[in-house]
HTML snippet that shows the backbone in 3Dmol.js (N, CA, C, O; Angstrom):
<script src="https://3Dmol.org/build/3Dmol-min.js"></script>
<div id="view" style="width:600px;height:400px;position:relative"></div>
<script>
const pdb = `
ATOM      1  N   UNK A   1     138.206  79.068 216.483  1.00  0.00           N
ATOM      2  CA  UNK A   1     137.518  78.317 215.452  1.00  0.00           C
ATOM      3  C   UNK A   1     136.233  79.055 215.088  1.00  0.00           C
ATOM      4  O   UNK A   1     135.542  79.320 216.072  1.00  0.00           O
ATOM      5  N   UNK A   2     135.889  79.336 214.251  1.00  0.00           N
ATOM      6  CA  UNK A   2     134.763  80.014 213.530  1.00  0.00           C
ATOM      7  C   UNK A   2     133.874  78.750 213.133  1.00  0.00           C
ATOM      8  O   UNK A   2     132.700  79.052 212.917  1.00  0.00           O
ATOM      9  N   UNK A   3     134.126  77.652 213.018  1.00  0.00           N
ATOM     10  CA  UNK A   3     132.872  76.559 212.428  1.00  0.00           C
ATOM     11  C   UNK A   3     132.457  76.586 211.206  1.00  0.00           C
ATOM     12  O   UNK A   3     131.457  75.911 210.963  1.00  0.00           O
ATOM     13  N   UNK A   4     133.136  77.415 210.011  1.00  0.00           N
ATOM     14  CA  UNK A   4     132.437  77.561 209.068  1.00  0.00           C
ATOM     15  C   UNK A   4     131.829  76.142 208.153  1.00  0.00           C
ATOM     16  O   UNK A   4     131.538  76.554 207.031  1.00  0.00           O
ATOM     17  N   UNK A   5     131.662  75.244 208.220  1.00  0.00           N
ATOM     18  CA  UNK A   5     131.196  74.084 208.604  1.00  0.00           C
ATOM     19  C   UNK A   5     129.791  73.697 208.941  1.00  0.00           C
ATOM     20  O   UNK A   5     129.041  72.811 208.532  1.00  0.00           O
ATOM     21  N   UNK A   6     129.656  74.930 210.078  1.00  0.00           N
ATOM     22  CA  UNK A   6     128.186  74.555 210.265  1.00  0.00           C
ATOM     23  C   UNK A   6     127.656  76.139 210.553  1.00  0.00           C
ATOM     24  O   UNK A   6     126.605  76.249 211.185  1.00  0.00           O
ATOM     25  N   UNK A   7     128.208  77.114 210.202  1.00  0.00           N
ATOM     26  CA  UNK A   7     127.221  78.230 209.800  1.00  0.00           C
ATOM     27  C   UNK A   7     128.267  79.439 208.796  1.00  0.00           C
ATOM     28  O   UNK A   7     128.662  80.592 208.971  1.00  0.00           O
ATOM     29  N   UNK A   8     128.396  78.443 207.760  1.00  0.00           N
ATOM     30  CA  UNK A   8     129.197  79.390 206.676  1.00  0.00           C
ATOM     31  C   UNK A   8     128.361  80.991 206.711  1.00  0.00           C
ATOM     32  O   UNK A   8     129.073  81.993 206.789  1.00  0.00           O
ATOM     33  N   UNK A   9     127.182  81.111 206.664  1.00  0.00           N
ATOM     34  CA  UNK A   9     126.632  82.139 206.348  1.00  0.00           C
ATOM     35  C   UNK A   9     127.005  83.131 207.365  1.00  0.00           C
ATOM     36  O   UNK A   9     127.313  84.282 207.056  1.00  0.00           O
ATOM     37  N   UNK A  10     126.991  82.861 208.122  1.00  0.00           N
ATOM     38  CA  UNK A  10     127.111  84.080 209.602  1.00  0.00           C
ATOM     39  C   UNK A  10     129.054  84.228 209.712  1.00  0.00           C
ATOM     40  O   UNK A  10     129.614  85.305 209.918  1.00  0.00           O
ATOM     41  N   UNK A  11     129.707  83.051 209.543  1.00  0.00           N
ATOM     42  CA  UNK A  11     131.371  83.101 209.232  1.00  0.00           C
ATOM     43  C   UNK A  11     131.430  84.178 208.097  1.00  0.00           C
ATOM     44  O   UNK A  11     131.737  85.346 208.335  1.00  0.00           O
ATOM     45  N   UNK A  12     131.198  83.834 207.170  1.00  0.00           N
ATOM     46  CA  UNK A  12     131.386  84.916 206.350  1.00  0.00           C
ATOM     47  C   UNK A  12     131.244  85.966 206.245  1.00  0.00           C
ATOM     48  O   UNK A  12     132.099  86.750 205.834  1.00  0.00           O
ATOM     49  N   UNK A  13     130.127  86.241 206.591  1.00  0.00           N
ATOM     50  CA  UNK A  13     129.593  87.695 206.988  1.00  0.00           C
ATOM     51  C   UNK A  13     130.777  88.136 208.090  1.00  0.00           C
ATOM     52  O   UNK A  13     131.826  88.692 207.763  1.00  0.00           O
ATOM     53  N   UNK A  14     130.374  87.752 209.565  1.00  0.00           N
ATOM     54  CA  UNK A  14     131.625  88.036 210.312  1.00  0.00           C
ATOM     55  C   UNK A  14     133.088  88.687 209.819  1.00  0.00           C
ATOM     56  O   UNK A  14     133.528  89.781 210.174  1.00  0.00           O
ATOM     57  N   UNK A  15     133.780  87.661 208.837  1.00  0.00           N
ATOM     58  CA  UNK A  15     134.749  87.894 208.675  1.00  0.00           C
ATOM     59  C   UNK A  15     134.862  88.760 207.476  1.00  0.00           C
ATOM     60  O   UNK A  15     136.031  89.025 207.198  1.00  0.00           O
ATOM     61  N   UNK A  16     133.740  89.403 206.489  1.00  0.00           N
ATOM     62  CA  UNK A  16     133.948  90.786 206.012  1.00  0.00           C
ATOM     63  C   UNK A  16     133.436  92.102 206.962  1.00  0.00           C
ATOM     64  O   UNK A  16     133.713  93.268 206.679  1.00  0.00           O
ATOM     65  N   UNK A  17     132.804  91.776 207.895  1.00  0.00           N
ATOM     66  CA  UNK A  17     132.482  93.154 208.686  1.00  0.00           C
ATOM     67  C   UNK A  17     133.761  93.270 209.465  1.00  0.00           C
ATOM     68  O   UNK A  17     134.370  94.320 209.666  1.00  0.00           O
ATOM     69  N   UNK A  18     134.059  92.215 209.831  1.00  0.00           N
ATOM     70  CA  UNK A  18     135.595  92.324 210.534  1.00  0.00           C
ATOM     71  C   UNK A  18     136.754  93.498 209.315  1.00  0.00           C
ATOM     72  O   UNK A  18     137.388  94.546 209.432  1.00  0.00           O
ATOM     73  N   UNK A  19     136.481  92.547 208.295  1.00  0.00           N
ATOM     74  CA  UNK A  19     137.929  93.317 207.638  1.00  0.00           C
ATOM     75  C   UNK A  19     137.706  94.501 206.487  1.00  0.00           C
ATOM     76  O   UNK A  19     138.483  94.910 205.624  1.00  0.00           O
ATOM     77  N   UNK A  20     136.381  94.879 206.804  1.00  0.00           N
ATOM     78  CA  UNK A  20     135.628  95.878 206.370  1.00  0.00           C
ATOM     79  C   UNK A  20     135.876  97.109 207.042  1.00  0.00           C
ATOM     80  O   UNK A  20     136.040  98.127 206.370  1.00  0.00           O
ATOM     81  N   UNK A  21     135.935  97.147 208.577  1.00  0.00           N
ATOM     82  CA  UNK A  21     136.372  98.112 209.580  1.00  0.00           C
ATOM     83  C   UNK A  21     134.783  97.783 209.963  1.00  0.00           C
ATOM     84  O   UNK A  21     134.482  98.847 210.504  1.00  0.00           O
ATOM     85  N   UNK A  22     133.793  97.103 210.005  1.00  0.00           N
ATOM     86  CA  UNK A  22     132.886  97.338 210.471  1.00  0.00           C
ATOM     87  C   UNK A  22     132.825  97.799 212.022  1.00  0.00           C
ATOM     88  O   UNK A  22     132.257  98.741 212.574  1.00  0.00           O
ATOM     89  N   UNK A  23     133.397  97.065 212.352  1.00  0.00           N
ATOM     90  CA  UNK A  23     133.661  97.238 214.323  1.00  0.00           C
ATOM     91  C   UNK A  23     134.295  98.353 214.776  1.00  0.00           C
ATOM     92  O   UNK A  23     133.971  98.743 215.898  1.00  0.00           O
ATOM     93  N   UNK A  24     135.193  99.014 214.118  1.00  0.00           N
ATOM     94  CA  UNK A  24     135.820  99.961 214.554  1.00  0.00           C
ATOM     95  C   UNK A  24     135.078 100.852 215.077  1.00  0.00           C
ATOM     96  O   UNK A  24     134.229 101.432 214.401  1.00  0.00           O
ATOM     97  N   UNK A  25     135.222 101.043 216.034  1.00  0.00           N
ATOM     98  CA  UNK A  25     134.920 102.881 216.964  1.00  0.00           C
ATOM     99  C   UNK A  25     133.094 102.071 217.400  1.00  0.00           C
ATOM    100  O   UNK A  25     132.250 102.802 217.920  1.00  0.00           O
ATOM    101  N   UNK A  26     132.813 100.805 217.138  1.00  0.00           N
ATOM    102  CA  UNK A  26     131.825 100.393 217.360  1.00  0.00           C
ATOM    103  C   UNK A  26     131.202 100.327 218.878  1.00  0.00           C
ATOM    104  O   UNK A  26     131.834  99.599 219.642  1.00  0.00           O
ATOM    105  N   UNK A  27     129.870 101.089 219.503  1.00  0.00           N
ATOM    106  CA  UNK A  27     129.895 101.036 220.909  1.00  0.00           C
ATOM    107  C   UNK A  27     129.419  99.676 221.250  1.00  0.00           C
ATOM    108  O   UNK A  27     129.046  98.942 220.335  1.00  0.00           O
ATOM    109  N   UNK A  28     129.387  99.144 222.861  1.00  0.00           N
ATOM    110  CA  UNK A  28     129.056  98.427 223.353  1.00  0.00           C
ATOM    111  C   UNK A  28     127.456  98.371 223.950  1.00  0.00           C
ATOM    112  O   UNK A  28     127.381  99.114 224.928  1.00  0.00           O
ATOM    113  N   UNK A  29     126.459  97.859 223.715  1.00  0.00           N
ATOM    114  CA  UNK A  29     125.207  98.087 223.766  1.00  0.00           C
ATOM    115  C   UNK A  29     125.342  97.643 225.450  1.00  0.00           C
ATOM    116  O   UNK A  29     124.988  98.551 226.202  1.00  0.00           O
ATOM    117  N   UNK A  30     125.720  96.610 226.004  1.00  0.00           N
ATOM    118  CA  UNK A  30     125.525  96.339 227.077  1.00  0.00           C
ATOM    119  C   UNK A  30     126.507  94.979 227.689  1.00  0.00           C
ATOM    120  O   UNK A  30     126.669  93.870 227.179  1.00  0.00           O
ATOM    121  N   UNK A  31     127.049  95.527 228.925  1.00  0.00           N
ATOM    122  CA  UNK A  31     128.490  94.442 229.073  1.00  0.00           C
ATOM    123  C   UNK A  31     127.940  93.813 230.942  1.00  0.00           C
ATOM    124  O   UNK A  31     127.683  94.353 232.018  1.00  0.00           O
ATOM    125  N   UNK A  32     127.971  93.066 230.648  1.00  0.00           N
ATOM    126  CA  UNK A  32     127.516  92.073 232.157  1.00  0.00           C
ATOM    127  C   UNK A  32     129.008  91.276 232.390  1.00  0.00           C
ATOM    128  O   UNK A  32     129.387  90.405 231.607  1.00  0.00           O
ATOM    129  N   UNK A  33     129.608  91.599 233.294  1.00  0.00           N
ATOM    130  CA  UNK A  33     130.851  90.983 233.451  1.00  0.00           C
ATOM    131  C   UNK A  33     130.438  89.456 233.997  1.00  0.00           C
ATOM    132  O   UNK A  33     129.435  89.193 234.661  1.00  0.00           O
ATOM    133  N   UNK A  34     131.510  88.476 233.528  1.00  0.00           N
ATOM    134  CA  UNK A  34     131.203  87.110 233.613  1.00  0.00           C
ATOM    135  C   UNK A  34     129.844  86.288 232.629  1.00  0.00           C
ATOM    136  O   UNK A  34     129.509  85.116 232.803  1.00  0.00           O
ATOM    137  N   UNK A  35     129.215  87.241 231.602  1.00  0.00           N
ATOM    138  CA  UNK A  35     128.032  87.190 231.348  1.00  0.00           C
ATOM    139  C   UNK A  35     128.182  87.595 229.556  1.00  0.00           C
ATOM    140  O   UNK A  35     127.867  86.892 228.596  1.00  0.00           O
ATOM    141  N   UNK A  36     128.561  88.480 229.570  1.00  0.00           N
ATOM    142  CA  UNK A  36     127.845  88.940 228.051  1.00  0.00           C
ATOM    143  C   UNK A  36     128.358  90.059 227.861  1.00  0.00           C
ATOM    144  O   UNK A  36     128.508  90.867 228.777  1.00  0.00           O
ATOM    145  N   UNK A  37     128.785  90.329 226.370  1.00  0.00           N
ATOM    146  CA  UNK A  37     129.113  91.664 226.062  1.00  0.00           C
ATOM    147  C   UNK A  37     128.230  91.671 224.360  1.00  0.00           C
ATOM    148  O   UNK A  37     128.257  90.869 223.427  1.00  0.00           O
ATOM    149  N   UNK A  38     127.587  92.834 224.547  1.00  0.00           N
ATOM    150  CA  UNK A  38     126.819  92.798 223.263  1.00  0.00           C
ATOM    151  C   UNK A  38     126.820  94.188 222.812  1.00  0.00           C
ATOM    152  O   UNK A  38     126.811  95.190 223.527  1.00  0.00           O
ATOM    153  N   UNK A  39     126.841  94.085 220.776  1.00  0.00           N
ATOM    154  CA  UNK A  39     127.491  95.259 220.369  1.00  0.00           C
ATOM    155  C   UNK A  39     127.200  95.329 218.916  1.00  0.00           C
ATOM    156  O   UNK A  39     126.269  94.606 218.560  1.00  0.00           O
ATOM    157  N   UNK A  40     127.792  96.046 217.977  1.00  0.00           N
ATOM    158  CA  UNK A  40     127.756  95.963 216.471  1.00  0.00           C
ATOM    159  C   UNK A  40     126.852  96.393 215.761  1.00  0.00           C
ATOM    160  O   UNK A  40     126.280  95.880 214.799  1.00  0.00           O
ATOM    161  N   UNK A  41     126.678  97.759 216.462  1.00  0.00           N
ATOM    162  CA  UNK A  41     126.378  98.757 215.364  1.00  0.00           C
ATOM    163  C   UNK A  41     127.508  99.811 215.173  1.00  0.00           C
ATOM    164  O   UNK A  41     128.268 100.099 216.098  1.00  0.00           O
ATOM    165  N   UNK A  42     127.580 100.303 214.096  1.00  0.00           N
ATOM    166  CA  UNK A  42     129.453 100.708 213.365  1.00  0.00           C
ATOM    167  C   UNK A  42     128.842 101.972 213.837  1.00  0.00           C
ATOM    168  O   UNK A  42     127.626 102.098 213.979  1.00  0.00           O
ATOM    169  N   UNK A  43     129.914 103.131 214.138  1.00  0.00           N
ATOM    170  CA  UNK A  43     129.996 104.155 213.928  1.00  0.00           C
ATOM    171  C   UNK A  43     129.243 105.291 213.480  1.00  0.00           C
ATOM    172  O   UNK A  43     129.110 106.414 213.965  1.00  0.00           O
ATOM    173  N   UNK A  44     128.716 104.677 212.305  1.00  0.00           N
ATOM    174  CA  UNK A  44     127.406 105.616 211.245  1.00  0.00           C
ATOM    175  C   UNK A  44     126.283 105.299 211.717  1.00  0.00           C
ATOM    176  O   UNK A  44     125.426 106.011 211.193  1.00  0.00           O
ATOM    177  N   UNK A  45     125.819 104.539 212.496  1.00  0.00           N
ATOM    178  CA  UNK A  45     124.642 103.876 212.497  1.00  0.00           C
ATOM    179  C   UNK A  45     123.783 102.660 212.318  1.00  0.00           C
ATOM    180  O   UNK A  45     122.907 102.162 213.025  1.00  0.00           O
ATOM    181  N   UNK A  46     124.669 102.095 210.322  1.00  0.00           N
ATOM    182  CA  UNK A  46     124.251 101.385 210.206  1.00  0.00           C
ATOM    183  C   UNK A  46     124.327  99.662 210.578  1.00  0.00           C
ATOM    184  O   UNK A  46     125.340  99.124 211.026  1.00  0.00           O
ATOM    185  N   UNK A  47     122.931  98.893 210.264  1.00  0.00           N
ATOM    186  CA  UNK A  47     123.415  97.687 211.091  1.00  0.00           C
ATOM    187  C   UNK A  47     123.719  96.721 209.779  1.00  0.00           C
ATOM    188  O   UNK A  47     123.763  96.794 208.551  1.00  0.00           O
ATOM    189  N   UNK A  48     123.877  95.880 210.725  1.00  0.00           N
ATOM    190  CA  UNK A  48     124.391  94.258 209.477  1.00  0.00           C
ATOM    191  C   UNK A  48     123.227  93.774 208.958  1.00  0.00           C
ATOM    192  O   UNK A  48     122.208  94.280 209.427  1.00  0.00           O
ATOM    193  N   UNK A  49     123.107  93.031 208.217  1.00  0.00           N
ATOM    194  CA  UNK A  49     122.458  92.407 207.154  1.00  0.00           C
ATOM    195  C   UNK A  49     121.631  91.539 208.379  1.00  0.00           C
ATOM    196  O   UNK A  49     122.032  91.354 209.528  1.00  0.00           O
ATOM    197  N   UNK A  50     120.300  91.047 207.745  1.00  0.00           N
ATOM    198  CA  UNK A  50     119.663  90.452 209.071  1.00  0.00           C
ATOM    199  C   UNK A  50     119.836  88.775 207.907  1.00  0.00           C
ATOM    200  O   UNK A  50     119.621  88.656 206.701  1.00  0.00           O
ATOM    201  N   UNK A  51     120.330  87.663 209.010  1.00  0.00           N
ATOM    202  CA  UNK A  51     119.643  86.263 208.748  1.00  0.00           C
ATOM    203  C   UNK A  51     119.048  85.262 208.928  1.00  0.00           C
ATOM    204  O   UNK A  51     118.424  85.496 209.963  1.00  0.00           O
ATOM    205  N   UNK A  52     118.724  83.926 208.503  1.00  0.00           N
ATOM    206  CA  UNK A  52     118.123  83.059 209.177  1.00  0.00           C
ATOM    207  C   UNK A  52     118.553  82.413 210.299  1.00  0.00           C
ATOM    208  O   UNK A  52     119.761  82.651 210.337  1.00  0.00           O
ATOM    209  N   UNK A  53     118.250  81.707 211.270  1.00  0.00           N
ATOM    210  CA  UNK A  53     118.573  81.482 212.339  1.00  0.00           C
ATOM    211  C   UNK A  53     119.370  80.002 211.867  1.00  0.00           C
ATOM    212  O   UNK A  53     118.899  79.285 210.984  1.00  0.00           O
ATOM    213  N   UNK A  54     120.697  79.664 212.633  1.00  0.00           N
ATOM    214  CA  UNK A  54     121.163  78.497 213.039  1.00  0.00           C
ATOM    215  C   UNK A  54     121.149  77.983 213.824  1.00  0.00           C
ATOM    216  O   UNK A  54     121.735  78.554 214.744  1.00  0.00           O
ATOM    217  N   UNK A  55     120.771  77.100 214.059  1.00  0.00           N
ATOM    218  CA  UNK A  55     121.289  76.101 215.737  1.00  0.00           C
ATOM    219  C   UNK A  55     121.476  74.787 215.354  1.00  0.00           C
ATOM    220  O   UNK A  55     120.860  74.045 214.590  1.00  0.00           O
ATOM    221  N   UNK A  56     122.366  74.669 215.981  1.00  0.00           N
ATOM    222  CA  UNK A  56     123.446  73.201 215.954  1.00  0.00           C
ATOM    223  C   UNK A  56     123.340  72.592 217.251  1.00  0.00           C
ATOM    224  O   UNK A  56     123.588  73.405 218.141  1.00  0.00           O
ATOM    225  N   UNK A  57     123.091  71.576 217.613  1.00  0.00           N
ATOM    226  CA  UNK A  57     122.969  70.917 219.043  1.00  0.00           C
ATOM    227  C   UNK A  57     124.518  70.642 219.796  1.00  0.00           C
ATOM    228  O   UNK A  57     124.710  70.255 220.948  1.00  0.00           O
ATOM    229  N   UNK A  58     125.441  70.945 218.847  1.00  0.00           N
ATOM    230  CA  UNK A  58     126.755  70.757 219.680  1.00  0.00           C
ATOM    231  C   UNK A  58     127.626  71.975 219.784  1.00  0.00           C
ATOM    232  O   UNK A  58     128.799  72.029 220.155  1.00  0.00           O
ATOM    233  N   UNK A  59     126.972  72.774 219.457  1.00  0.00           N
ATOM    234  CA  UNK A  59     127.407  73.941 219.542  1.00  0.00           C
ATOM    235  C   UNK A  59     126.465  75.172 221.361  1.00  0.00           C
ATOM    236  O   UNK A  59     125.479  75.806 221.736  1.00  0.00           O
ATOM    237  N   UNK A  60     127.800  74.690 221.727  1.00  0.00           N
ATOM    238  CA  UNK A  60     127.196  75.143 223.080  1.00  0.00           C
ATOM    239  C   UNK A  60     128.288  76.127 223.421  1.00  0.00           C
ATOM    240  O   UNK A  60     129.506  76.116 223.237  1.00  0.00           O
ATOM    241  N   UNK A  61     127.305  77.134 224.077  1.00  0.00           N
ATOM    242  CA  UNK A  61     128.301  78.102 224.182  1.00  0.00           C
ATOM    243  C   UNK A  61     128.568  78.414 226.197  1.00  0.00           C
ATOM    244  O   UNK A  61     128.011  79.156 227.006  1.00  0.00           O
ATOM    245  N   UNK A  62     129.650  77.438 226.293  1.00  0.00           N
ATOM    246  CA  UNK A  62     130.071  77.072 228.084  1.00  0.00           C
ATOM    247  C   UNK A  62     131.488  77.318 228.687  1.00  0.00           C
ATOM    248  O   UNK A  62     132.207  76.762 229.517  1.00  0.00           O
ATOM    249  N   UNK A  63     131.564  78.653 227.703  1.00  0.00           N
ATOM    250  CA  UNK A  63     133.145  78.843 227.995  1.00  0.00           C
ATOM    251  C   UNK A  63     133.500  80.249 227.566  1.00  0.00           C
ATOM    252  O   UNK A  63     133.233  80.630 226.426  1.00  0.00           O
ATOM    253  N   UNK A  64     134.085  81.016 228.436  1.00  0.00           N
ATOM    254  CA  UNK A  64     134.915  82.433 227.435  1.00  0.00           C
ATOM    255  C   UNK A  64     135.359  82.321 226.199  1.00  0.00           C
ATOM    256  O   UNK A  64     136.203  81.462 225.945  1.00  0.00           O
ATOM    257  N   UNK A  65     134.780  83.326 225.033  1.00  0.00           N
ATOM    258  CA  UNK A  65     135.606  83.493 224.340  1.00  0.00           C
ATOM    259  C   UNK A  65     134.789  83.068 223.076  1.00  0.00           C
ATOM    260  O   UNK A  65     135.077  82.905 221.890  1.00  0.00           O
ATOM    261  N   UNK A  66     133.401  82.932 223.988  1.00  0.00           N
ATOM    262  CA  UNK A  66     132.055  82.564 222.083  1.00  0.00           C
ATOM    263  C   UNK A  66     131.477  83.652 221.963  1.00  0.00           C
ATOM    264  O   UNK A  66     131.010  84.508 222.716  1.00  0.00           O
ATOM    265  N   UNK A  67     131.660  83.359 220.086  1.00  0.00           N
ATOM    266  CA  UNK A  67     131.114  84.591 219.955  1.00  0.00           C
ATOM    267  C   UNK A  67     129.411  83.563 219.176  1.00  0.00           C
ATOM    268  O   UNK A  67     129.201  82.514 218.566  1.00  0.00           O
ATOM    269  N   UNK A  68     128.624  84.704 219.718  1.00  0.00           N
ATOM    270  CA  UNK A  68     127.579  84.561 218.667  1.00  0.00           C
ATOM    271  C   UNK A  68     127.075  85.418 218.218  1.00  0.00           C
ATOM    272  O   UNK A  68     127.372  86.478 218.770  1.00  0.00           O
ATOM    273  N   UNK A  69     126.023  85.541 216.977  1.00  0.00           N
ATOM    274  CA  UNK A  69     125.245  86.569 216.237  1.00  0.00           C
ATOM    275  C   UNK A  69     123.810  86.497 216.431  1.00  0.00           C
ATOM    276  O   UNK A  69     123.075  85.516 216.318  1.00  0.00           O
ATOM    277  N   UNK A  70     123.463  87.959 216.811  1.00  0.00           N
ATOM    278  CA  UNK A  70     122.183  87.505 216.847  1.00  0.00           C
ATOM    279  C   UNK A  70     121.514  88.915 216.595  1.00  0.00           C
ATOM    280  O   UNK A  70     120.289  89.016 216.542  1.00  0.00           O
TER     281      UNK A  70
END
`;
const viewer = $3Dmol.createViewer("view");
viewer.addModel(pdb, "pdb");
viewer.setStyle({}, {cartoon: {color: "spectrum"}});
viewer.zoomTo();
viewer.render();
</script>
C-alpha cells in the first residue's frame, strides 16, 4: 500500500523515480540489518526533488517492509 491518500506528494514522486529507472545501479548509503536500509542517489549523482514534511499519526512504521522518504 503506498497511502496515496495521505501523502499523494511523496507517492507520486516515488512512483516516477521508480519507473523512471531512478533506482537502478543506485548505491546503498547505509544498511543496519533488522534496522534500516537507506539509499537513492541514482547512478549520476543526482538527487530527488526535496519536500515538505508529512506526518500522519497512524502511520507507524512497526513492521518490515516500510518504506519512507526522507
Amino acid at each position: 500500500d503506498l497511502y496515496n491518500d495521505i501523502a499523494s506528494v511523496y507517492v507520486e514522486n516515488f512512483v516516477n523515480l521508480a519507473n523512471d529507472g531512478f533506482y537502478t545501479n543506485s548505491p546503498w548509503h547505509r544498511v543496519i540489518q533488522g534496522f534500516v536500509i537507506q539509499g537513492g542517489t541514482n547512478a549520476d549523482g543526482k538527487q530527488a526533488d526535496q519536500f515538505d514534511d508529512v506526518f500522519h499519526p497512524n502511520m507507524i512504521h512497526d513492521s518490515a517492509g516500510i518504506l519512507s522518504m526522507a
